[in-house]
C-alpha positions as a printed NumPy array, in Angstrom:
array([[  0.565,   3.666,  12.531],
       [ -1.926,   1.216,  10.7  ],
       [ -3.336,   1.692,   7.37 ],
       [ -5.549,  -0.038,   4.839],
       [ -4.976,   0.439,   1.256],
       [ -8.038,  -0.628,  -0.721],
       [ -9.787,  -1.177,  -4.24 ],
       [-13.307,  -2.335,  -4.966],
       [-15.077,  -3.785,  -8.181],
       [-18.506,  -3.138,  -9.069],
       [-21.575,  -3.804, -11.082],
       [-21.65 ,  -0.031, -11.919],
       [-20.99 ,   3.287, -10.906],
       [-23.76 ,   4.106,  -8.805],
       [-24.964,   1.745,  -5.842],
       [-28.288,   4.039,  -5.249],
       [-29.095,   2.839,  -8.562],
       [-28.553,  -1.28 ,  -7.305],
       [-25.403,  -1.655,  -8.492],
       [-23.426,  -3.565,  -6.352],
       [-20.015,  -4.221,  -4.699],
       [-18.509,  -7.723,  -6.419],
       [-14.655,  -7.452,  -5.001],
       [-12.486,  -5.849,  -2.52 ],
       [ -8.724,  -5.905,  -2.258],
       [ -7.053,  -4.365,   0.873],
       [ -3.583,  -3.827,   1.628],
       [ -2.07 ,  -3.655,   5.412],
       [  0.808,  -0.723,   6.132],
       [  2.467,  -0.147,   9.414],
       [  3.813,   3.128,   9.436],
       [  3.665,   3.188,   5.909],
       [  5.52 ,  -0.877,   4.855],
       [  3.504,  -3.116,   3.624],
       [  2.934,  -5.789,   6.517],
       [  1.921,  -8.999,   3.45 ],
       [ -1.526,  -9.015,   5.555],
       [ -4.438,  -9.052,   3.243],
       [ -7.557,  -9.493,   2.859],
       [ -9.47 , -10.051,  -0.868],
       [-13.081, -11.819,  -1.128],
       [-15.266, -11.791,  -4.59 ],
       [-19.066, -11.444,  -3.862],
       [-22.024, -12.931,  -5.526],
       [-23.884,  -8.999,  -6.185],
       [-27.191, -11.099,  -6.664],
       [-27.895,  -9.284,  -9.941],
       [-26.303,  -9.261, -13.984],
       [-22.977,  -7.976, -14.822],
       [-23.476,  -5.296, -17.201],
       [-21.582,  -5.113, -20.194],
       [-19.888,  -1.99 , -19.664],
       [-18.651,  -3.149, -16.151],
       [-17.62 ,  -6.733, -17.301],
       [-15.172,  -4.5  , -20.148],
       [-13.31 ,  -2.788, -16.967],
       [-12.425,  -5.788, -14.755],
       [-13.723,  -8.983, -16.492],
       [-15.814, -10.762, -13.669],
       [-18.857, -12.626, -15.164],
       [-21.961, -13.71 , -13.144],
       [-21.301, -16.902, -13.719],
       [-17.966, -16.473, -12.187],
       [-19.699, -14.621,  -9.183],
       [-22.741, -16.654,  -8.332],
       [-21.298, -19.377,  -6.187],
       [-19.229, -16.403,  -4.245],
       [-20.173, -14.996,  -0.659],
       [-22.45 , -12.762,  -0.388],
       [-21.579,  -9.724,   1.175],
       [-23.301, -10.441,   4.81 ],
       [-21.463, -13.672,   4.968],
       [-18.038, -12.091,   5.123],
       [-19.317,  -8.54 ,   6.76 ],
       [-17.164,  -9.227,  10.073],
       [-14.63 , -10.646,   8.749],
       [-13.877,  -7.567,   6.558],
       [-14.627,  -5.35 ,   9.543],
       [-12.28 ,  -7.235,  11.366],
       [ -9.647,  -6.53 ,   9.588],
       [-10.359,  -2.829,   8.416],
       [-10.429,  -2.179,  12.093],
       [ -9.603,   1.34 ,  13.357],
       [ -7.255,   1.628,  10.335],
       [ -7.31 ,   4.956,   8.528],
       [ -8.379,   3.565,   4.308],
       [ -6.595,   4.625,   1.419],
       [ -8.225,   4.222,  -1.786],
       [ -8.191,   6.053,  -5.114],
       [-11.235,   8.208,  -5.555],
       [-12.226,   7.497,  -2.034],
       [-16.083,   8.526,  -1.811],
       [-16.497,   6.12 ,  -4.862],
       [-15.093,   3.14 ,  -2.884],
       [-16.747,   4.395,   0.325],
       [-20.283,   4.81 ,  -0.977],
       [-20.12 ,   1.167,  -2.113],
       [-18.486,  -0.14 ,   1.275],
       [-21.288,   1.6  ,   3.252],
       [-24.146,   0.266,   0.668],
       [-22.715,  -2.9  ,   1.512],
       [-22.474,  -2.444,   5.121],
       [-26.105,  -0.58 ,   5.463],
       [-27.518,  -4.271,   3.341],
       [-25.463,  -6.062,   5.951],
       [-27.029,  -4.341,   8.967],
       [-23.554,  -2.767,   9.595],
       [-22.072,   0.347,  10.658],
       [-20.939,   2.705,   7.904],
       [-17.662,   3.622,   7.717],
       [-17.049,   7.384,   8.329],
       [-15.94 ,   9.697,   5.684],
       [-13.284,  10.975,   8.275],
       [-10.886,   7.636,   7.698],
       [-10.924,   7.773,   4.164],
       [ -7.243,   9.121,   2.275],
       [ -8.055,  10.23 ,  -1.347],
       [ -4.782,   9.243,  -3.418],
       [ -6.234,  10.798,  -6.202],
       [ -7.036,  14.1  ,  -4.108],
       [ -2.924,  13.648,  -3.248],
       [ -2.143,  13.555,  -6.564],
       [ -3.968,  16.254,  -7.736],
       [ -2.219,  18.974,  -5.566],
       [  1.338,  17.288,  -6.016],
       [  0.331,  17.064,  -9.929],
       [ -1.603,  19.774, -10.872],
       [ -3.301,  19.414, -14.156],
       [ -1.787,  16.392, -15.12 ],
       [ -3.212,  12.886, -15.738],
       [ -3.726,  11.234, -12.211],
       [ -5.555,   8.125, -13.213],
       [ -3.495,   4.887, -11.383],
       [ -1.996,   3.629, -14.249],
       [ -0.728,   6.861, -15.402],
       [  1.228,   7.595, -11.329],
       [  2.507,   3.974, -11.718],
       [  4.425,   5.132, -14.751],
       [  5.568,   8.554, -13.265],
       [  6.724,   6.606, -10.171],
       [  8.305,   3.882, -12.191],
       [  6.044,   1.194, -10.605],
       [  5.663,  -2.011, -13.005],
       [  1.759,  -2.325, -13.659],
       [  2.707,  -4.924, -16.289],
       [  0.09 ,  -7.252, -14.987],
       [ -3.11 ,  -5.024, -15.115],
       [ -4.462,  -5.749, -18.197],
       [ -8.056,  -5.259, -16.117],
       [ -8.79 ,  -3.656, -13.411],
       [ -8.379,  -6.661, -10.285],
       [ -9.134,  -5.071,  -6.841],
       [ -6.16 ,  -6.501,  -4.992],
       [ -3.427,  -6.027,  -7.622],
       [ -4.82 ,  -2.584,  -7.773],
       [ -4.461,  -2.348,  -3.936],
       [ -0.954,  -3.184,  -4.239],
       [ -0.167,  -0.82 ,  -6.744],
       [ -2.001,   1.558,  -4.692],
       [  0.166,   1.245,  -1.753],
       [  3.389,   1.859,  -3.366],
       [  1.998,   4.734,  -5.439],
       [  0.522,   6.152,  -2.004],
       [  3.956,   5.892,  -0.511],
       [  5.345,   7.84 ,  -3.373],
       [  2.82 ,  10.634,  -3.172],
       [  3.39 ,  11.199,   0.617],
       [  7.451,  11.473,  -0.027],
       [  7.501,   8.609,   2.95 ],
       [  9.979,   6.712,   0.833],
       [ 12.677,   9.236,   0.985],
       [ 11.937,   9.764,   4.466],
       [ 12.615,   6.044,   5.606],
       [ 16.122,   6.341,   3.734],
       [ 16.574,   9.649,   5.236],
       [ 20.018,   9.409,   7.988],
       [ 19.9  ,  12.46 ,   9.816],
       [ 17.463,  15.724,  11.065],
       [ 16.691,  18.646,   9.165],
       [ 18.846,  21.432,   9.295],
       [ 18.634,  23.335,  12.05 ],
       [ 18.577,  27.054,  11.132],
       [ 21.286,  28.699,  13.224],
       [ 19.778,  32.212,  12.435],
       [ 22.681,  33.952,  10.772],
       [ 22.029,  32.89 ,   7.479],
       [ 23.866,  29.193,   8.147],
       [ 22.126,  25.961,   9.822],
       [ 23.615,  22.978,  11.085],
       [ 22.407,  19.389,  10.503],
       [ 21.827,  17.221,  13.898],
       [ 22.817,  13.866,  13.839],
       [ 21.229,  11.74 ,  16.586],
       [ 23.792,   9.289,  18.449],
       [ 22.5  ,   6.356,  20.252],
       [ 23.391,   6.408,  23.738],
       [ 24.372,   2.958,  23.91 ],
       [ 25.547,   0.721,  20.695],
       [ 24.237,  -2.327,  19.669],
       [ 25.116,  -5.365,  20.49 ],
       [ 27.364,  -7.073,  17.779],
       [ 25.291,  -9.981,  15.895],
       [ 28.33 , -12.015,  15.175],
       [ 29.905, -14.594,  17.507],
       [ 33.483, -14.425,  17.798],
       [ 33.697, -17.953,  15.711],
       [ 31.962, -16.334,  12.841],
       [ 34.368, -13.466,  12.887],
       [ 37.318, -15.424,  12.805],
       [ 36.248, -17.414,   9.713],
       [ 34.695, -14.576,   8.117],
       [ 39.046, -13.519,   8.424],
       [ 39.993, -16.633,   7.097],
       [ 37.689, -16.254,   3.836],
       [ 39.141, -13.037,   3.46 ],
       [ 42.221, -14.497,   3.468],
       [ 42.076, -17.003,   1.007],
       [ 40.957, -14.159,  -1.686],
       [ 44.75 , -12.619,  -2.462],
       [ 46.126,  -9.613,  -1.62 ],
       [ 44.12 ,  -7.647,  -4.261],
       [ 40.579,  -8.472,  -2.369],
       [ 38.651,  -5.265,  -2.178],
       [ 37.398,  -6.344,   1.123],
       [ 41.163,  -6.423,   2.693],
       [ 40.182,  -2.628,   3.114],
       [ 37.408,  -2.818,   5.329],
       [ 38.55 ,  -5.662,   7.65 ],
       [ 42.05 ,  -5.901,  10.087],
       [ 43.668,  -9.367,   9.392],
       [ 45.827,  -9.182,  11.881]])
């Protein structure tokens, strides 16, 4: 299962107004691990940065102006959002710049049916409680040490493991066996799955024999003496 993760940066906070999209960080997951595919592109928005914007994530227009624009990196950003199902955090926020974007570009919009709201996630798991990004980075222990401003990839990032956290698909990676299976008098039984066949072993017999010999040279009181046969 594919998934982006993304952030954007803006002008401002509405793009009916003419505020416009000037970054985009997006993370790739397969079945929920981060894959270290990315894509990130700054735009030139063709307009000012206004104050209250440049205070949030610190891009100037002088920074921007000899950017992309949008258009020129349009398929290339398609390209890689693909099919993918998008996380981002306040989703319709992110979306109704991406499809501003995409309508200036001559593109198709991207449907409100792909989008994953981490902050809609976090608001049923968390109930009245602070949701904002940097405030489920602490709950989930996750070092945001280096967002002093808001950057749209770095956000991503944080994004994805804080998404992971929300959808308990952490624990479930670790987990080694089924659920219980309810036996219907009260008790249940937990089902662990064999394989039918075992793997093949990874080490050669040469590699065993002087992974012995190591062993051997550590003294009789070698904690690993109990989990290998020297004989």
């Amino acid at each position: 299962m594919r998934e982006i993760v993304l952030d954007t940066e803006t002008t401002g906070l509405d793009p009916l107004q003419g505020d416009r999209l000037v970054e985009i960080g997006c993370i790739e997951l397969v079945n929920r691990f981060a894959t270290g595919k990315t894509f990130h592109c700054y735009f030139n928005p063709e307009r000012d940065m206004p104050e209250s914007a440049l205070k949030v994530h610190g891009l100037t227009a002088d920074f921007l102006k000899d950017k992309p624009l949008f258009a020129d990196k349009a398929e290339e950003l398609i390209a890689f959002l693909g099919d993918a199902a998008l996380v981002a955090h306040n989703a319709m926020f992110d979306l109704g710049f991406l499809n501003a974007e995409l309508e200036r570009a001559s593109r198709l919009a991207v449907s409100r049916e792909r989008m994953i709201d981490t902050l809609l996630l976090a608001r049923r798991k968390h109930p009245g409680a602070s949701n904002r990004l940097d405030d489920l980075c602490v709950r989930y222990a996750i070092d945001n040490s280096r967002r002093t401003k808001h950057g749209a990839l770095l956000d991503a990032e944080l994004l994805a493991e804080v998404y992971v956290e929300l959808i308990g698909a952490r624990q479930a990676q670790f987990a080694l066996a089924q659920a219980p299976v309810p036996l219907g008098d009260g008790s249940a039984i937990v089902v662990v799955r064999e394989r039918s066949m075992a793997l093949a072993p990874r080490l050669t017999v040469e590699e065993l024999a002087a992974h012995r010999r190591f062993v051997e040279t550590l003294g009789e009181r070698a904690i690993w003496r109990d989990y290998i046969s020297l004989d």
